[in-house]
C-alpha positions, -999 to +999 in steps of 0.1 A: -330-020-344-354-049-351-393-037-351-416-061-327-451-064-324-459-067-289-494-084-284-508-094-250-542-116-247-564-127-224-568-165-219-588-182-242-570-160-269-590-126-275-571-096-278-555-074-253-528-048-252-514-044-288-488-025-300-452-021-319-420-017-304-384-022-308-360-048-299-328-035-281-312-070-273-311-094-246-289-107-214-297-129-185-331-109-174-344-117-208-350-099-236-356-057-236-376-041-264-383-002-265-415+015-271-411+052-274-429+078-267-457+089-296-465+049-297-502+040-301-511+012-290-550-004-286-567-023-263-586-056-285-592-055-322-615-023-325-606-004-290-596+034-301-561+048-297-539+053-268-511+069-271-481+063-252-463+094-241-433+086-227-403+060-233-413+027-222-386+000-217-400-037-216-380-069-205-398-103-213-381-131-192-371-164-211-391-187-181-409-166-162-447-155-161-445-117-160-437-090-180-422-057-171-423-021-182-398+004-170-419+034-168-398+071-179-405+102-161-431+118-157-451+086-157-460+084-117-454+049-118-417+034-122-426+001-130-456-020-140-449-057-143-475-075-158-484-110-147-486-131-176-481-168-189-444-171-204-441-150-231-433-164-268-415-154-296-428-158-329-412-143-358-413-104-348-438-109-327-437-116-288-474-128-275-487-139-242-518-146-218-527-112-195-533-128-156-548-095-146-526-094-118-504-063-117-472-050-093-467-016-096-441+004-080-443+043-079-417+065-079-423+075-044-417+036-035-450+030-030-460-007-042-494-018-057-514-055-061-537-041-085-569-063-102-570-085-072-610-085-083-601-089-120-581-117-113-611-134-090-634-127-118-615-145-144-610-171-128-649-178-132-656-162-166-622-173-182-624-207-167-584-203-158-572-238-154-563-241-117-524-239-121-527-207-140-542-194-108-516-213-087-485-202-105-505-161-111-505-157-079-473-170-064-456-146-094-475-119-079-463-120-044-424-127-064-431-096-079-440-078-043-411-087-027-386-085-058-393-050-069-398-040-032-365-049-027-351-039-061-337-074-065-330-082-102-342-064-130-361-040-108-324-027-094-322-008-120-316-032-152-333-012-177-308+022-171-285+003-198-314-002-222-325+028-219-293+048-226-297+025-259-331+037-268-341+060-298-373+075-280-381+082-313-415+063-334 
């Protein structure tokens, strides 16, 4: 398996979410890296370390402005889908803008809008430009409706990636 550095930022380039994982392949979803449990990843250049428990499956979409971890038990949620600009490969690297917005589906089936006020916010402080907003939240309700309804990747995609996974840092 291929090492990737996985790097999210905010707009305007600053650091996010930072971390390694590993490629596991692609198919028409996108492209599915693992992050196993033991991982540490940081949040910005100088944020302390958090690590990650549990096996983490991630799909980044060719053209699409999210990005989606497949949570493994006992995480309480199932999956957290990030809405992002298009992510971009680079190298070993895969990089792209955090919208704030996030769709979160617990195991229970529960489904979650979360940073609806992070989102507002940066649109002020971050100065998005006014299709970033546009196309952020028309992803987000997407998002509502496709891993509601487990349509695409959120069926149950990652099961194959998964079984492919090391688990192991």
């Amino acid at each position: 398996m291929t090492d990737v550095r996985i790097v999210f930022r905010k707009y305007g380039g600053a650091l996010h979410w930072h971390h390694p994982g590993r490629l596991l392949g692609d198919d028409e979803h996108g492209v599915w890296a693992e992050v196993p449990g033991g991982t540490v990843a940081r949040k910005g250049a100088d944020g302390p370390p958090v690590t990650w428990h549990t096996t983490v499956i991630m799909l980044f979409p060719r053209n699409a402005w999210w990005t989606a971890s497949f949570n493994t038990p006992p995480n309480r949620s199932e999956i957290y889908v990030d809405v992002t600009t298009i992510p971009e490969w680079r190298d070993d690297e895969v990089t792209m803008y955090d919208l704030d917005l996030d769709v979160i589906r617990m195991r229970d089936g529960r489904l979650i809008l979360d940073d609806e006020d992070e989102f507002a916010l940066h649109q002020v402080l971050l100065n998005y430009p006014p299709d970033f907003i546009i196309k952020a939240q028309r992803t987000a309700l997407w998002l509502m409706n496709a891993a509601g309804e487990r349509k695409g990747p959120f069926g149950g995609a990652h099961l194959a990636w998964l079984s492919k996974a090391t688990g192991k840092v």
